[in-house]
CHARMM-style PDB file with segment names, atoms N, HN, CA, C and O in Angstrom:
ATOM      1  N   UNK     1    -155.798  69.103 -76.654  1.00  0.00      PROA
ATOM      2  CA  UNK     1    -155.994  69.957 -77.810  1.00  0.00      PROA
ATOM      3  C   UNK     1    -154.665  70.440 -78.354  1.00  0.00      PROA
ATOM      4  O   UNK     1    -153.527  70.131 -78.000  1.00  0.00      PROA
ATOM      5  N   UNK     2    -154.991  71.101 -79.104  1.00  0.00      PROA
ATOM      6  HN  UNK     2    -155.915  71.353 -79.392  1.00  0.00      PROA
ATOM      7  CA  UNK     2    -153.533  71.826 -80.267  1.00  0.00      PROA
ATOM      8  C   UNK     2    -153.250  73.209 -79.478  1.00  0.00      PROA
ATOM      9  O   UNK     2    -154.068  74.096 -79.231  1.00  0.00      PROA
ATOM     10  N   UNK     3    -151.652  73.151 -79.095  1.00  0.00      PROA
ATOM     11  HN  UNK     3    -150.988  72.431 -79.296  1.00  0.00      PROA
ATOM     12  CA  UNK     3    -151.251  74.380 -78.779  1.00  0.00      PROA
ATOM     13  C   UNK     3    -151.820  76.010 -79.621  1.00  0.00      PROA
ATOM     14  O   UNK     3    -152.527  75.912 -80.624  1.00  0.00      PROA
ATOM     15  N   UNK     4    -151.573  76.882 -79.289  1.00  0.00      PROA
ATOM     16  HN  UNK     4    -150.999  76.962 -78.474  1.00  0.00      PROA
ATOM     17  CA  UNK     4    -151.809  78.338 -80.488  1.00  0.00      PROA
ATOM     18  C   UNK     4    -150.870  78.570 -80.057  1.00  0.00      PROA
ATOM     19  O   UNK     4    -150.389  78.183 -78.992  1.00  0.00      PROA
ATOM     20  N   UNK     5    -150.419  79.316 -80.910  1.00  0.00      PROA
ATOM     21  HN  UNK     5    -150.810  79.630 -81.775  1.00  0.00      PROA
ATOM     22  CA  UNK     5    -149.474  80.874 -81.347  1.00  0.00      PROA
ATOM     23  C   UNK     5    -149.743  82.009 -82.192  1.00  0.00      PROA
ATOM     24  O   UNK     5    -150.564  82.223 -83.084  1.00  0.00      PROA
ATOM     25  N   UNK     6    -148.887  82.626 -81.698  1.00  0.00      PROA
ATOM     26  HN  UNK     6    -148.220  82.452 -80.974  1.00  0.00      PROA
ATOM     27  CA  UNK     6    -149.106  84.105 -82.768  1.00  0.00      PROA
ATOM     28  C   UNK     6    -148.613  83.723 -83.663  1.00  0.00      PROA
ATOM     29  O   UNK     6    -147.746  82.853 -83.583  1.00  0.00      PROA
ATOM     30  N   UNK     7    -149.152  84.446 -85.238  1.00  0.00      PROA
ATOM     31  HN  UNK     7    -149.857  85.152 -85.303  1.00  0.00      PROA
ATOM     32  CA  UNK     7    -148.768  84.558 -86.194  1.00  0.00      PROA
ATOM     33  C   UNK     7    -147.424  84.540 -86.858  1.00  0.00      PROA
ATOM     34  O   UNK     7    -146.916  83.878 -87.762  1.00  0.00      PROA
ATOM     35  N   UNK     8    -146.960  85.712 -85.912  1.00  0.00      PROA
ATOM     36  HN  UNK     8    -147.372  86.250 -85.177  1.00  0.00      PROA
ATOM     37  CA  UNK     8    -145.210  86.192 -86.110  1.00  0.00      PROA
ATOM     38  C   UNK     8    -144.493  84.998 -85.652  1.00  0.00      PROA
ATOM     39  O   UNK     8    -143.412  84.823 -86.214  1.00  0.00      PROA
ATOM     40  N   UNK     9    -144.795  84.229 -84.864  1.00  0.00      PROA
ATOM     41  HN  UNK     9    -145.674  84.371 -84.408  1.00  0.00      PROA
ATOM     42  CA  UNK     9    -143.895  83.400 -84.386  1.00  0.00      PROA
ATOM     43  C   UNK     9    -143.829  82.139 -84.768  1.00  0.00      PROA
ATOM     44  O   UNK     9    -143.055  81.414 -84.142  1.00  0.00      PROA
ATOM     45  N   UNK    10    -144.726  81.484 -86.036  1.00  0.00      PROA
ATOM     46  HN  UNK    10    -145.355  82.073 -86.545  1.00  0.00      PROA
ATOM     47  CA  UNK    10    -144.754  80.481 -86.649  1.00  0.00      PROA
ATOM     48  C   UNK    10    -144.084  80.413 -87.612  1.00  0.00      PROA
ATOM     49  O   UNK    10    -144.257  81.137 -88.593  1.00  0.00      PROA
ATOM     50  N   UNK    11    -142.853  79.199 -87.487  1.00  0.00      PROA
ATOM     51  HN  UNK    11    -142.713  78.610 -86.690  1.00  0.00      PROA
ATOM     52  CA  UNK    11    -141.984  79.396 -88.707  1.00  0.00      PROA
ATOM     53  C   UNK    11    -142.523  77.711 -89.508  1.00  0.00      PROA
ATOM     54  O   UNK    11    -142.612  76.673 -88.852  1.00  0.00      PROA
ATOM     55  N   UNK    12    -142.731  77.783 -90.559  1.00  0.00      PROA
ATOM     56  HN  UNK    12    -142.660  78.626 -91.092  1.00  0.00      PROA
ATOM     57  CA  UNK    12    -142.381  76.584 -91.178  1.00  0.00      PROA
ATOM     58  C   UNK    12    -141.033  75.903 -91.218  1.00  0.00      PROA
ATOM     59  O   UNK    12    -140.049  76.643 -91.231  1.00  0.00      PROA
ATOM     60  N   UNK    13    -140.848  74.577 -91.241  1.00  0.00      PROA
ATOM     61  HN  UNK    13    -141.647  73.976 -91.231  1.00  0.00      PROA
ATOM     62  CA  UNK    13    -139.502  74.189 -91.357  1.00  0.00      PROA
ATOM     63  C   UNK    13    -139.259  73.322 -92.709  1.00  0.00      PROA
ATOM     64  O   UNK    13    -138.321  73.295 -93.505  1.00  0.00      PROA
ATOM     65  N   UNK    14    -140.975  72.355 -92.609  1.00  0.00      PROA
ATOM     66  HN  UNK    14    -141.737  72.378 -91.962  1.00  0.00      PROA
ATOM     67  CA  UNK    14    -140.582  71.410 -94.021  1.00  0.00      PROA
ATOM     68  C   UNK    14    -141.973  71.204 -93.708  1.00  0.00      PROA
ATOM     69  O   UNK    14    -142.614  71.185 -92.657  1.00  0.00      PROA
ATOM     70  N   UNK    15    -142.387  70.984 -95.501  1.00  0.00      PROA
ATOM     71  HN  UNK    15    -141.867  70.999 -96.355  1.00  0.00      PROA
ATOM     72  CA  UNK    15    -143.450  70.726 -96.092  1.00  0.00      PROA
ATOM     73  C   UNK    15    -143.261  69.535 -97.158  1.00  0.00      PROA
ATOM     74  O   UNK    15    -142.457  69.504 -98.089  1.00  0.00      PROA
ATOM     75  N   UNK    16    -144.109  68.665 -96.825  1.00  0.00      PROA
ATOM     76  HN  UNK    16    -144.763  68.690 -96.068  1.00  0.00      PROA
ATOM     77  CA  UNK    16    -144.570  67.348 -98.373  1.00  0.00      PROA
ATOM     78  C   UNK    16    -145.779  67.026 -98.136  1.00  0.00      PROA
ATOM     79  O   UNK    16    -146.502  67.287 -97.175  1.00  0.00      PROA
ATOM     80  N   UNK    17    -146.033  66.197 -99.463  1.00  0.00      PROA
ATOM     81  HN  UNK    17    -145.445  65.985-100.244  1.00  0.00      PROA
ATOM     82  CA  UNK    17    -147.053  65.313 -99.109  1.00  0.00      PROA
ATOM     83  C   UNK    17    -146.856  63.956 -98.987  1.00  0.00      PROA
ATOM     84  O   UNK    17    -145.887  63.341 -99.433  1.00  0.00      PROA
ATOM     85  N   UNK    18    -148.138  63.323 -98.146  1.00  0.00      PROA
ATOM     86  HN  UNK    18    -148.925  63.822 -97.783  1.00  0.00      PROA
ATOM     87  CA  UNK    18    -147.964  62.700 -97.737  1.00  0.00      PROA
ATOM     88  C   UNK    18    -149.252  61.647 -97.742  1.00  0.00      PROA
ATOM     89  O   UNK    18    -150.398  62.016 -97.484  1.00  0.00      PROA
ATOM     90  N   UNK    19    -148.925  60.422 -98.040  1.00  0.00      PROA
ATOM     91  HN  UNK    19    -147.994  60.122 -98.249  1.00  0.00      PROA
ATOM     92  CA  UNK    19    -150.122  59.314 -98.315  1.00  0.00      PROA
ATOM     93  C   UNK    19    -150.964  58.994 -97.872  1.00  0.00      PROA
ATOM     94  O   UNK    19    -150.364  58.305 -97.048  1.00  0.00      PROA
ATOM     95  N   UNK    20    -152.391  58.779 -97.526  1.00  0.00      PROA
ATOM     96  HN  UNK    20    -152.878  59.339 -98.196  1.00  0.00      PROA
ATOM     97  CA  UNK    20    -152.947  58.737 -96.499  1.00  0.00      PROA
ATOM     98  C   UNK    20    -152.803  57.372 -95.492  1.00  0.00      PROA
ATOM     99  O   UNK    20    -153.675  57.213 -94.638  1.00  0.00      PROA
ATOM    100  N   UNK    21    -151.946  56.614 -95.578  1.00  0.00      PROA
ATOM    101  HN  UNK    21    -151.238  56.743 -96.272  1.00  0.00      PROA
ATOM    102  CA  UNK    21    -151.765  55.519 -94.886  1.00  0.00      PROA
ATOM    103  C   UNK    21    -150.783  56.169 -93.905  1.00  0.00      PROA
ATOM    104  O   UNK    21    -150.481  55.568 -92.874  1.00  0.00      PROA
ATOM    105  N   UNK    22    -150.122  57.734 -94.272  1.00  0.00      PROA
ATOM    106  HN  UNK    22    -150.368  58.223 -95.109  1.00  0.00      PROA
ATOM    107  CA  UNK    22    -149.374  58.140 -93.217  1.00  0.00      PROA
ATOM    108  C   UNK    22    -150.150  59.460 -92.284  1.00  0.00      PROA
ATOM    109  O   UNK    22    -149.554  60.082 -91.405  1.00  0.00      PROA
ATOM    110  N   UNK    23    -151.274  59.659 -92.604  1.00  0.00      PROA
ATOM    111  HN  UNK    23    -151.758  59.154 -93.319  1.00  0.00      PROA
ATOM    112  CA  UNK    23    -151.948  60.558 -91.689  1.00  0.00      PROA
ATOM    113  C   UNK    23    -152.574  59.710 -90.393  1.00  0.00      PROA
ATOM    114  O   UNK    23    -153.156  58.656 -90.138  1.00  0.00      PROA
ATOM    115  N   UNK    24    -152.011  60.992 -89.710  1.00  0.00      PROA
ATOM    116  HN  UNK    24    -151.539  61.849 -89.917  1.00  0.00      PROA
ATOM    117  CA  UNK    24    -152.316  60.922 -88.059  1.00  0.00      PROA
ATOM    118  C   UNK    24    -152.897  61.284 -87.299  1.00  0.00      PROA
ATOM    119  O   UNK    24    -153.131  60.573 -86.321  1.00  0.00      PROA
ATOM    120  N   UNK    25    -153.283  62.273 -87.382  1.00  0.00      PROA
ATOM    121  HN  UNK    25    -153.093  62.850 -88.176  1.00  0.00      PROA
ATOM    122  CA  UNK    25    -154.439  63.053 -86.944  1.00  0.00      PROA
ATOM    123  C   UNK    25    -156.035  62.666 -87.056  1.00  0.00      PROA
ATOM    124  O   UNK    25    -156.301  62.456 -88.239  1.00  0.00      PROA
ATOM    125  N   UNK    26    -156.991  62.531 -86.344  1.00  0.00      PROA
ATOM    126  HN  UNK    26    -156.775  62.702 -85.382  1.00  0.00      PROA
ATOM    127  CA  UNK    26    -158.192  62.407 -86.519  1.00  0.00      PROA
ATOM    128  C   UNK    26    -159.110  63.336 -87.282  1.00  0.00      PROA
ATOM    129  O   UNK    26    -159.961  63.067 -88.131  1.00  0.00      PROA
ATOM    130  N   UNK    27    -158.697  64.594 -86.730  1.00  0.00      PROA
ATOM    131  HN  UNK    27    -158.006  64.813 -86.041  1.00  0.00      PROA
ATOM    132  CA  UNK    27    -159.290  65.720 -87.529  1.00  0.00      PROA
ATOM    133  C   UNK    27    -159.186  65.672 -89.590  1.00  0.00      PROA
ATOM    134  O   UNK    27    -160.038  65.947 -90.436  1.00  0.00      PROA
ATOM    135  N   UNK    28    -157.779  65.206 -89.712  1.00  0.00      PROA
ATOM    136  HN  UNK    28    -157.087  64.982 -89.025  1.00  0.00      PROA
ATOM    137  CA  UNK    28    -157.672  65.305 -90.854  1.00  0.00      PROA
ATOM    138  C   UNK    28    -158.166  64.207 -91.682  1.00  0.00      PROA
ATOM    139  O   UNK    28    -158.463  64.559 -92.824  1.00  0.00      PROA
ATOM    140  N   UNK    29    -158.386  62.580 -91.324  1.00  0.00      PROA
ATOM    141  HN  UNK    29    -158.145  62.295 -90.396  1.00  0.00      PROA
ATOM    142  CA  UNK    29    -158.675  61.575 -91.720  1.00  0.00      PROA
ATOM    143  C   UNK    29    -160.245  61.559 -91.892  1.00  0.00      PROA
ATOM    144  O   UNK    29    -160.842  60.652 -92.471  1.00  0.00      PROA
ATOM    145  N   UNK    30    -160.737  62.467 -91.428  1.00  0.00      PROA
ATOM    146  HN  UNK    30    -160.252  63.204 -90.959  1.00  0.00      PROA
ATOM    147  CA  UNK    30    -162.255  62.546 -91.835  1.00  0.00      PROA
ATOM    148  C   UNK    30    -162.303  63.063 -93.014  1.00  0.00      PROA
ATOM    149  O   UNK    30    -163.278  62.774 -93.708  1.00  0.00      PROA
ATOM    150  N   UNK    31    -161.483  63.775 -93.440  1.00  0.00      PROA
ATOM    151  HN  UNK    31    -160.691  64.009 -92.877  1.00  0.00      PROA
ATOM    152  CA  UNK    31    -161.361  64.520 -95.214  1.00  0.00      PROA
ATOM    153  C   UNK    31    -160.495  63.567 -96.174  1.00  0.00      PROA
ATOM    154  O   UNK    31    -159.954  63.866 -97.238  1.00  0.00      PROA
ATOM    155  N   UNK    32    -160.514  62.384 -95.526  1.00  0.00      PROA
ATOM    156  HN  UNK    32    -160.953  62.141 -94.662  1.00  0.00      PROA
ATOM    157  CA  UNK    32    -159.276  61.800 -96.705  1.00  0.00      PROA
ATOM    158  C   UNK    32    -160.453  60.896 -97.524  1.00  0.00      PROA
ATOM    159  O   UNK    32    -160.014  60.612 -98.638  1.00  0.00      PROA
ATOM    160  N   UNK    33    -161.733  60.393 -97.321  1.00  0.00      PROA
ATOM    161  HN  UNK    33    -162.090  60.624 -96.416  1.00  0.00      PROA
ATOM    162  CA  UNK    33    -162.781  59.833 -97.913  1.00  0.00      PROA
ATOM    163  C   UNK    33    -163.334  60.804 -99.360  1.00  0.00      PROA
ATOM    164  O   UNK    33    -163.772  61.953 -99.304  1.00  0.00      PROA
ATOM    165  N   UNK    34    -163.152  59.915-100.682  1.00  0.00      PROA
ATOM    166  HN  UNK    34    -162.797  58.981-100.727  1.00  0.00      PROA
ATOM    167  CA  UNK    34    -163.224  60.726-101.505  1.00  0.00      PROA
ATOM    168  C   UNK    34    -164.648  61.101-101.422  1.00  0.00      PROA
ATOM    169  O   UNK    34    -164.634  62.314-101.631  1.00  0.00      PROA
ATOM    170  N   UNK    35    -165.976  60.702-101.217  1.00  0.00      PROA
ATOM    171  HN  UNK    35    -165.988  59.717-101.047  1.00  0.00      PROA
ATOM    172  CA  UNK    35    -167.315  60.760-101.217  1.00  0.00      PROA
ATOM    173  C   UNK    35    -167.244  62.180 -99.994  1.00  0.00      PROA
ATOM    174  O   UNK    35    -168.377  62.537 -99.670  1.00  0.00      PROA
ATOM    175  N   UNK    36    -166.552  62.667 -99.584  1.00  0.00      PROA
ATOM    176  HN  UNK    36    -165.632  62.377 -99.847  1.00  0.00      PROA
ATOM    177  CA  UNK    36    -167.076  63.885 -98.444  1.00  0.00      PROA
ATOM    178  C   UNK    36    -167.646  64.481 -98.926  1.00  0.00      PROA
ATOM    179  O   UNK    36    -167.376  64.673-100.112  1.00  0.00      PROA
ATOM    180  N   UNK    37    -168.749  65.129 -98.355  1.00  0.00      PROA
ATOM    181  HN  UNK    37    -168.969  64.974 -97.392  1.00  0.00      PROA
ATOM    182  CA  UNK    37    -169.543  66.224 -98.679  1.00  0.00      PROA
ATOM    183  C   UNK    37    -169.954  67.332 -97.574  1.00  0.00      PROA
ATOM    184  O   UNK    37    -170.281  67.210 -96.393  1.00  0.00      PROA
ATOM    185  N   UNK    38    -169.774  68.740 -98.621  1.00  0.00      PROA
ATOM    186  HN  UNK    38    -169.509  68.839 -99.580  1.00  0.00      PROA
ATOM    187  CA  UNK    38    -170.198  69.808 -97.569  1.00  0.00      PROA
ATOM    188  C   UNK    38    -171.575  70.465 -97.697  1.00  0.00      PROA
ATOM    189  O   UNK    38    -171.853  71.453 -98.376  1.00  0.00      PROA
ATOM    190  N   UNK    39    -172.339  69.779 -96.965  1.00  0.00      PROA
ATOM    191  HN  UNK    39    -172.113  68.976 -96.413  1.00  0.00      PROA
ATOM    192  CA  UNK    39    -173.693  70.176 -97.195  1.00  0.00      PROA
ATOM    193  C   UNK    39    -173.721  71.772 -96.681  1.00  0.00      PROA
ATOM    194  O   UNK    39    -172.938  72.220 -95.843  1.00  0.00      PROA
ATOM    195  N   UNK    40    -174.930  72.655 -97.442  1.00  0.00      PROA
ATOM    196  HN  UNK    40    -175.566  72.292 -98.123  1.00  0.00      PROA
ATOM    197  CA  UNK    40    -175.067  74.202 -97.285  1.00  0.00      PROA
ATOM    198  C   UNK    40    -176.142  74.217 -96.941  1.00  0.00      PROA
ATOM    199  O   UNK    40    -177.097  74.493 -97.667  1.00  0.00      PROA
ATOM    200  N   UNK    41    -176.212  73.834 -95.410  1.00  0.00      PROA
ATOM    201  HN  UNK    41    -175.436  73.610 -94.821  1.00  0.00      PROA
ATOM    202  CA  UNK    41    -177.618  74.084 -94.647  1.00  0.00      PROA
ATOM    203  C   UNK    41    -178.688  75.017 -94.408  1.00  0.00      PROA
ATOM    204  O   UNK    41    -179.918  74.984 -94.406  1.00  0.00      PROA
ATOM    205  N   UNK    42    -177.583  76.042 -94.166  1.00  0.00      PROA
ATOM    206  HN  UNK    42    -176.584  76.069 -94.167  1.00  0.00      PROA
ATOM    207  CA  UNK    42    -178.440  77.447 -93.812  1.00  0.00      PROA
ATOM    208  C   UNK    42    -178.214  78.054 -95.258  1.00  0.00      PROA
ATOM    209  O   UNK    42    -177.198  78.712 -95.480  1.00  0.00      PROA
ATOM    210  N   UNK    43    -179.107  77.844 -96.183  1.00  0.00      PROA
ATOM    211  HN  UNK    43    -179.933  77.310 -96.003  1.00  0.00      PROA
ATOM    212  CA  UNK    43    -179.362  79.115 -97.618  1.00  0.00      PROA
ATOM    213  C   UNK    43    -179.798  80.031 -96.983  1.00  0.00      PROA
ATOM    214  O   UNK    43    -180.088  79.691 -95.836  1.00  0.00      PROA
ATOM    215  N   UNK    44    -180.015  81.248 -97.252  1.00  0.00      PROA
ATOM    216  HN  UNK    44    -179.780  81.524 -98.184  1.00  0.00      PROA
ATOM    217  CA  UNK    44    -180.688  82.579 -97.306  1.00  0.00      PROA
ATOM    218  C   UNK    44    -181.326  82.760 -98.649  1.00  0.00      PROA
ATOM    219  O   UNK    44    -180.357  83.256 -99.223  1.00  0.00      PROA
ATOM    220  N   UNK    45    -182.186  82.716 -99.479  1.00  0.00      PROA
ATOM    221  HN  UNK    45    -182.973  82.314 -99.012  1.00  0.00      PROA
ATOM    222  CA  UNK    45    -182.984  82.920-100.581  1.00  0.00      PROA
ATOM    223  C   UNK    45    -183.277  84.366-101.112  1.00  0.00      PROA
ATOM    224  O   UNK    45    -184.363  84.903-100.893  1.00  0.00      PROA
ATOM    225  N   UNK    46    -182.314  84.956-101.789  1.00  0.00      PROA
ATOM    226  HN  UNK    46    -181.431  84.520-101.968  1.00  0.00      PROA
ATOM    227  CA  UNK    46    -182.311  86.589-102.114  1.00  0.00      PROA
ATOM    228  C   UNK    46    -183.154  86.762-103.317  1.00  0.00      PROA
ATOM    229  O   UNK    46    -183.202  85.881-104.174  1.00  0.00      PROA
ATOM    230  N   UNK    47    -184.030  88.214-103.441  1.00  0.00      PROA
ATOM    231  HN  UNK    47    -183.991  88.930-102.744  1.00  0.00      PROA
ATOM    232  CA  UNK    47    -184.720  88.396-104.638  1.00  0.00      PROA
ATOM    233  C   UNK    47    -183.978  88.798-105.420  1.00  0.00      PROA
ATOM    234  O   UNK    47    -182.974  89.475-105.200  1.00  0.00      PROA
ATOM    235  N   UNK    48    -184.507  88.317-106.731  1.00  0.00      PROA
ATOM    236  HN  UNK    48    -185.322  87.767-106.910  1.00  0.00      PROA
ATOM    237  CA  UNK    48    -183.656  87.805-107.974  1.00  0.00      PROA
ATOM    238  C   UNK    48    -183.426  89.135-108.526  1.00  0.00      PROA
ATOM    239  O   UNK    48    -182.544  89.485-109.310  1.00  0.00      PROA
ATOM    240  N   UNK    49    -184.714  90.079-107.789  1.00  0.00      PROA
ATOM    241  HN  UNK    49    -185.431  89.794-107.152  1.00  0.00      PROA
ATOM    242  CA  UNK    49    -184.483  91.749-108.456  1.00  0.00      PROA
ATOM    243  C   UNK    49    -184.930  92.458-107.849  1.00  0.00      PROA
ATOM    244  O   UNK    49    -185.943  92.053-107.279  1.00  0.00      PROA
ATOM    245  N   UNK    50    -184.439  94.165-107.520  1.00  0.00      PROA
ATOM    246  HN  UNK    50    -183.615  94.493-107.983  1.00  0.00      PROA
ATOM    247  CA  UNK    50    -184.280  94.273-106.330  1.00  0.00      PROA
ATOM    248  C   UNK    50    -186.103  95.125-106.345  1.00  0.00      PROA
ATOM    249  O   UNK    50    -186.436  95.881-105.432  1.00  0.00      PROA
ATOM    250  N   UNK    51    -186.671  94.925-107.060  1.00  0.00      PROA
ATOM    251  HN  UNK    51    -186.400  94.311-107.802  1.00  0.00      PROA
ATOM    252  CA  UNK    51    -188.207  95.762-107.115  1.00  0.00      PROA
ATOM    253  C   UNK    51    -188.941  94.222-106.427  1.00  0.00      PROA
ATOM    254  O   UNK    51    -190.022  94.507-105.909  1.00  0.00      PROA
ATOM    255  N   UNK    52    -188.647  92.870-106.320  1.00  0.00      PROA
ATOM    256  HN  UNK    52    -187.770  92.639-106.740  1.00  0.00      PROA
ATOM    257  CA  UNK    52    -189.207  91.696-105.510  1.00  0.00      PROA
ATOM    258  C   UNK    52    -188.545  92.067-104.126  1.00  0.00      PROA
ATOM    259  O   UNK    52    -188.961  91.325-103.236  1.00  0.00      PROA
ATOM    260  N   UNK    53    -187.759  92.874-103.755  1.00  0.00      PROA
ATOM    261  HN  UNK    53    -187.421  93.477-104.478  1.00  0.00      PROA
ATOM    262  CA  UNK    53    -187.504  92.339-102.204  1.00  0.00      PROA
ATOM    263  C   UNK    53    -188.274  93.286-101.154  1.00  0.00      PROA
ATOM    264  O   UNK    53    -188.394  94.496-101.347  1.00  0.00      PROA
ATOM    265  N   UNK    54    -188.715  92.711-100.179  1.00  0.00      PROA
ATOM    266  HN  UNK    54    -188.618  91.729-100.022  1.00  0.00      PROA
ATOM    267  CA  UNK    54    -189.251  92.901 -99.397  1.00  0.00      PROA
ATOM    268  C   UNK    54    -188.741  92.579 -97.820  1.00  0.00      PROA
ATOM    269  O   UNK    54    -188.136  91.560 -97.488  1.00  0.00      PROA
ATOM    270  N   UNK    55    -189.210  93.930 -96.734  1.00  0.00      PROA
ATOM    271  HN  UNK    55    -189.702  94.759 -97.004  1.00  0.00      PROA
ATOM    272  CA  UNK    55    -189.168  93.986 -95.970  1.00  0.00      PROA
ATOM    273  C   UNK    55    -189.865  93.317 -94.612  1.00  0.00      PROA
ATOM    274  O   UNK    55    -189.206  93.128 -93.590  1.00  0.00      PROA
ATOM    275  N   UNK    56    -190.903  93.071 -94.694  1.00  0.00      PROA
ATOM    276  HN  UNK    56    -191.439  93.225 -95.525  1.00  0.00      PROA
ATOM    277  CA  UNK    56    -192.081  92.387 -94.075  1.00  0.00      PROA
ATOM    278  C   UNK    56    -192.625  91.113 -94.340  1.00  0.00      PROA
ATOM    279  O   UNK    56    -193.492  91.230 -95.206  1.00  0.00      PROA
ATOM    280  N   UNK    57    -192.526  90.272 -94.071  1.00  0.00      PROA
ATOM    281  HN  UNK    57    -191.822  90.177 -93.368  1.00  0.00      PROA
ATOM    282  CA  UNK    57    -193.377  88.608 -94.502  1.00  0.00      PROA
ATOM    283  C   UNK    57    -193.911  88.222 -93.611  1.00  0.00      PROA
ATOM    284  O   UNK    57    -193.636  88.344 -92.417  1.00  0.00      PROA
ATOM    285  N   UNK    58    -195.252  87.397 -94.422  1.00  0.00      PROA
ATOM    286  HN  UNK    58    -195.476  87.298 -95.391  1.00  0.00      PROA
ATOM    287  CA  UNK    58    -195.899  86.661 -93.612  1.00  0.00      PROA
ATOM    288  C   UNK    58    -195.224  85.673 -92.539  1.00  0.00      PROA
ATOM    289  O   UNK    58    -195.037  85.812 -91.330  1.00  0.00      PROA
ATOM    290  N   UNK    59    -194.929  84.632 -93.419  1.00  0.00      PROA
ATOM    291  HN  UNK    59    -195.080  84.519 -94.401  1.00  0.00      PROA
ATOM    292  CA  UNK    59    -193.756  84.228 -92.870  1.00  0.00      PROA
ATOM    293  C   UNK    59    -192.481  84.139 -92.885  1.00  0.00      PROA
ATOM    294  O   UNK    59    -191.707  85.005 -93.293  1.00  0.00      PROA
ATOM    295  N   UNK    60    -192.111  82.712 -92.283  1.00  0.00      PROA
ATOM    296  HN  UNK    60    -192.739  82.008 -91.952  1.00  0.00      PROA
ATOM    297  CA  UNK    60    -190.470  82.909 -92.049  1.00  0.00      PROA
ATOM    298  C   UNK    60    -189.772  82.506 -93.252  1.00  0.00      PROA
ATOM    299  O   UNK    60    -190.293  81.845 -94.150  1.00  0.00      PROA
ATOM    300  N   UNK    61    -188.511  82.948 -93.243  1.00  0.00      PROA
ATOM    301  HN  UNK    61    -188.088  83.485 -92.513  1.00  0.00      PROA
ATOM    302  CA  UNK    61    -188.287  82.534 -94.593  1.00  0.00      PROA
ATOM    303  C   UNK    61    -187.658  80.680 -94.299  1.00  0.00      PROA
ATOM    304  O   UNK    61    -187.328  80.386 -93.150  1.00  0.00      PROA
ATOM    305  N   UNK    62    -187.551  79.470 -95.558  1.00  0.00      PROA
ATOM    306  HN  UNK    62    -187.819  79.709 -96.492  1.00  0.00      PROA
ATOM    307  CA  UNK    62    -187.464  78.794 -95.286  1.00  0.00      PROA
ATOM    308  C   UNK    62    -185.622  78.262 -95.665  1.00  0.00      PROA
ATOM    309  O   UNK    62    -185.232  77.975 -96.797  1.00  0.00      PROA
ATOM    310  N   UNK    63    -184.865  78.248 -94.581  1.00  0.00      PROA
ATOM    311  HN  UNK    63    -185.181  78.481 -93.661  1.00  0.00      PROA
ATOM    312  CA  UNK    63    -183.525  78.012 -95.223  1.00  0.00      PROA
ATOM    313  C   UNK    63    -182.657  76.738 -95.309  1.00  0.00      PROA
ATOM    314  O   UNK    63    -181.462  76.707 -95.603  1.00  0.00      PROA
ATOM    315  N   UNK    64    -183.456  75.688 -95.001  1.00  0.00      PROA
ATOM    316  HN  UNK    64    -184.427  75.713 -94.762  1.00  0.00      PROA
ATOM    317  CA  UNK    64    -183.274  74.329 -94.907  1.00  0.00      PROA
ATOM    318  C   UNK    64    -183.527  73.497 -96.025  1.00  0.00      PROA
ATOM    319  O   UNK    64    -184.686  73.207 -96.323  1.00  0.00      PROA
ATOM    320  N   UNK    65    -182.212  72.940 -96.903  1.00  0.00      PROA
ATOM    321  HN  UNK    65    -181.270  73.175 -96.661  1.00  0.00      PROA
ATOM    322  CA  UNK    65    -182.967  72.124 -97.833  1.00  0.00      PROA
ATOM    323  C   UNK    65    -182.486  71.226 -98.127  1.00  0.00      PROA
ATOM    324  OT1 UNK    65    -183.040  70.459 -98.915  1.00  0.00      PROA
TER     325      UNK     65
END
């Protein structure tokens, strides 16, 4: 895995960019595909006004879509 450090003690030295034929990392080569997508699994569904919201339901609410 990737070392940590504190905050204070991270210095930058040099920054560019860089092509993706030169990325190295695995973590990062999963984001270099222009089609990625971040699906928003868990919605929460809020009432649109606040005299609809309610405390109690039948059921559950549904947050998968």
């Amino acid at each position: 895995g990737r070392h940590r450090a504190r905050f204070g003690s991270i210095q930058l030295i040099d920054t560019k960019e860089i092509t993706t034929a030169q990325v190295r990392r695995a973590g990062t080569k999963q984001f270099i595909d222009s089609k990625v997508r971040f699906p928003l699994t868990h919605r929460v569904q809020r009432a649109s006004q606040p005299q609809f919201k309610r405390i109690f339901r039948a059921t559950r609410p549904s947050t998968y879509y």
